[in-house]
N, C-alpha and C positions, 0 to 999 in steps of 0.2 A: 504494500500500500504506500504510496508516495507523499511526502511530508508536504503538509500543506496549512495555509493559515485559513482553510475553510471546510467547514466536515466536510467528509467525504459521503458523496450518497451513492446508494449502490444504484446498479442500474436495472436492480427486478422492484418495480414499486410493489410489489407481494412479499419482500424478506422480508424474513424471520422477525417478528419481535417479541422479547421473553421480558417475562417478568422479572424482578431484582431488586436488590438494594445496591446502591450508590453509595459513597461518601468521597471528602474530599481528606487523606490524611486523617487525623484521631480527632482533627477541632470542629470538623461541620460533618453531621450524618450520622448515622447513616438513614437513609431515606428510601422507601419503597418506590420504585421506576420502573416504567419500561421504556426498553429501545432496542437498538436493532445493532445487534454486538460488532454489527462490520462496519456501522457509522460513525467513521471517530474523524476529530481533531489533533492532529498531530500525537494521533496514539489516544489520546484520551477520550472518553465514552462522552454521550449527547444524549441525557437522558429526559423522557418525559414524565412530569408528574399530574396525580391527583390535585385537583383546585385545594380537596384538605390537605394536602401533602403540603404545597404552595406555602399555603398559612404557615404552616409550622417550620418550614426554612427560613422565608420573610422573616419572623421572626429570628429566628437565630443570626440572620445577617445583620438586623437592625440591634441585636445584642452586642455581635461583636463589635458592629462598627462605635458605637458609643466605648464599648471599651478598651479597644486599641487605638480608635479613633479612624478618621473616614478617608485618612489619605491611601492610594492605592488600595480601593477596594467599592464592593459594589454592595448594594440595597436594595432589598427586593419589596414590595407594598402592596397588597391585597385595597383596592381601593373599592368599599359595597357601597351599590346605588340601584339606578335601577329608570326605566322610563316608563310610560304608560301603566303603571301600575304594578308591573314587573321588575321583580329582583333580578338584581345581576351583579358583575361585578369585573373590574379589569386588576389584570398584572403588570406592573408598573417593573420594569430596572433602570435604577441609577449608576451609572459609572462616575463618582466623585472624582476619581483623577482626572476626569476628561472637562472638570468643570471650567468653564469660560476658555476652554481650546477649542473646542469644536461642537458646537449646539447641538448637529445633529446626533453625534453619539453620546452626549450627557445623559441622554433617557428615551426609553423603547418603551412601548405599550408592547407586552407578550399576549400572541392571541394563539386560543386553544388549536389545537389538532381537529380532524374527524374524529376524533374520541375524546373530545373535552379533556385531552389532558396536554400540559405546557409544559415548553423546551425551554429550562430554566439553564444557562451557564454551556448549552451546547456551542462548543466553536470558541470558548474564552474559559472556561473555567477546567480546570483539572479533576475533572470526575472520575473516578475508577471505581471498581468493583468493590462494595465491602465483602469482607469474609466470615465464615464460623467457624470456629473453634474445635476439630475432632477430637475425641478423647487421645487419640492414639498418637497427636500433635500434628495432624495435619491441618494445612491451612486451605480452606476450600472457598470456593467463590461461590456466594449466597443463590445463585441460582440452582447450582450445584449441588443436590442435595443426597447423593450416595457417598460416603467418603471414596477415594482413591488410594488409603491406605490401608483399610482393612474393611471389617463388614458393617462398620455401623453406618448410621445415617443421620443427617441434621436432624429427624427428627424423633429419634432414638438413641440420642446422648443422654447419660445416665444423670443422676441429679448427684452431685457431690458433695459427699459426707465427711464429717472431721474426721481425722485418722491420728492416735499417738502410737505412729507406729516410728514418726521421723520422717518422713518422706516430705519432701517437696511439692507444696502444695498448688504451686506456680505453675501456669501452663507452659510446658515446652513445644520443642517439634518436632518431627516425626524421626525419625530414629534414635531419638534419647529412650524410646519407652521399648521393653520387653513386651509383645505380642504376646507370646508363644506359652510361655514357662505355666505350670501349675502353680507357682508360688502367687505370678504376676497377676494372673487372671484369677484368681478368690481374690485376691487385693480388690482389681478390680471391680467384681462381685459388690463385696463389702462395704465401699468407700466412693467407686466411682473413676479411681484412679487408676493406671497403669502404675507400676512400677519401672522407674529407671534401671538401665543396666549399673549405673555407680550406683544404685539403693544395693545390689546383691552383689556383695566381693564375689559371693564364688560365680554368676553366672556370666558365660561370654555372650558378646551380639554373632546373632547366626551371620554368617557372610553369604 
């Protein structure tokens, strides 16, 4: 796919679009979206959201930008109205560093899809996939829902229990943890947890 400063659209208006979660890095997200995993920006996804979705980013933009403040960075605003009698409501983004350089990109009215859902950060924001957490340490992409590391699944991860047994209670990643062993797996049973290969001196990682 060649690097570009405008998403890339595919050329079947029929691809794929899947459900998911987004975020951006640990500080914005993660947020439920769909898009269409081959539409990226310079690599990164162009997601659309629910009008509720909307709200509750808006918000967190207008969070952050008060508290790191508004230079290099954008704001998003859910503005309800409504005409004839009928509710409605537009999406508003601000690009504050763009302020007083160039009118026309200080601020975009975002209008819905055929599915009423809005391409908030597509083509400028760094959206990527968020992920879950396997017991077994792998790191899987939210749509993603079988592990790739062994037979659990997103939504048959175990609830995790305290353990004084010593172990490490911190999620690792996948090959820190014994699959296999009888010892590892009652562990896990019990607790929730896999056991590390440094939890048991005597056992080695299968090669």
């Amino acid at each position: 796919m060649p690097d570009t400063n405008q998403p890339q659209r595919p050329d079947d208006p029929k691809a794929r679009m899947i459900e998911t979660r987004v975020c951006i890095d640990d500080t914005f997200g993660p947020y439920d979206a769909k898009l269409d995993p081959t539409n990226r920006w310079k690599g990164w996804l162009c997601p659309f959201f629910t009008l509720g979705t909307v709200r509750k980013l808006a918000a967190r933009t207008q969070e952050m930008a008060s508290e790191y403040g508004y230079d290099n960075r954008d704001t998003v605003h859910v503005i309800d109205g409504g005409t004839d009698g009928e509710s409605g409501a537009i999406v508003l983004l601000i690009s504050w560093q763009h302020l007083d350089q160039d009118a026309e990109s200080d601020a975009s009215i975002i209008q819905p899809n055929d599915e009423g859902r809005y391409g908030i950060g597509g083509g400028q924001w760094t959206w990527h996939f968020a992920s879950w957490w396997c017991a077994c340490g792998s790191d899987m992409p939210w749509h993603v829902t079988d592990c790739e590391g062994c037979d659990l699944s997103r939504d048959t991860q175990p609830e995790k229990k305290p353990c004084d047994c010593g172990c490490d209670p911190q999620q690792g990643v996948f090959g820190e943890y014994d699959l296999k062993s009888a010892v590892s797996q009652a562990h896990f049973l019990r607790t929730g947890r896999f056991l590390r290969w440094s939890e048991q001196p005597d056992a080695q990682p299968s090669l």
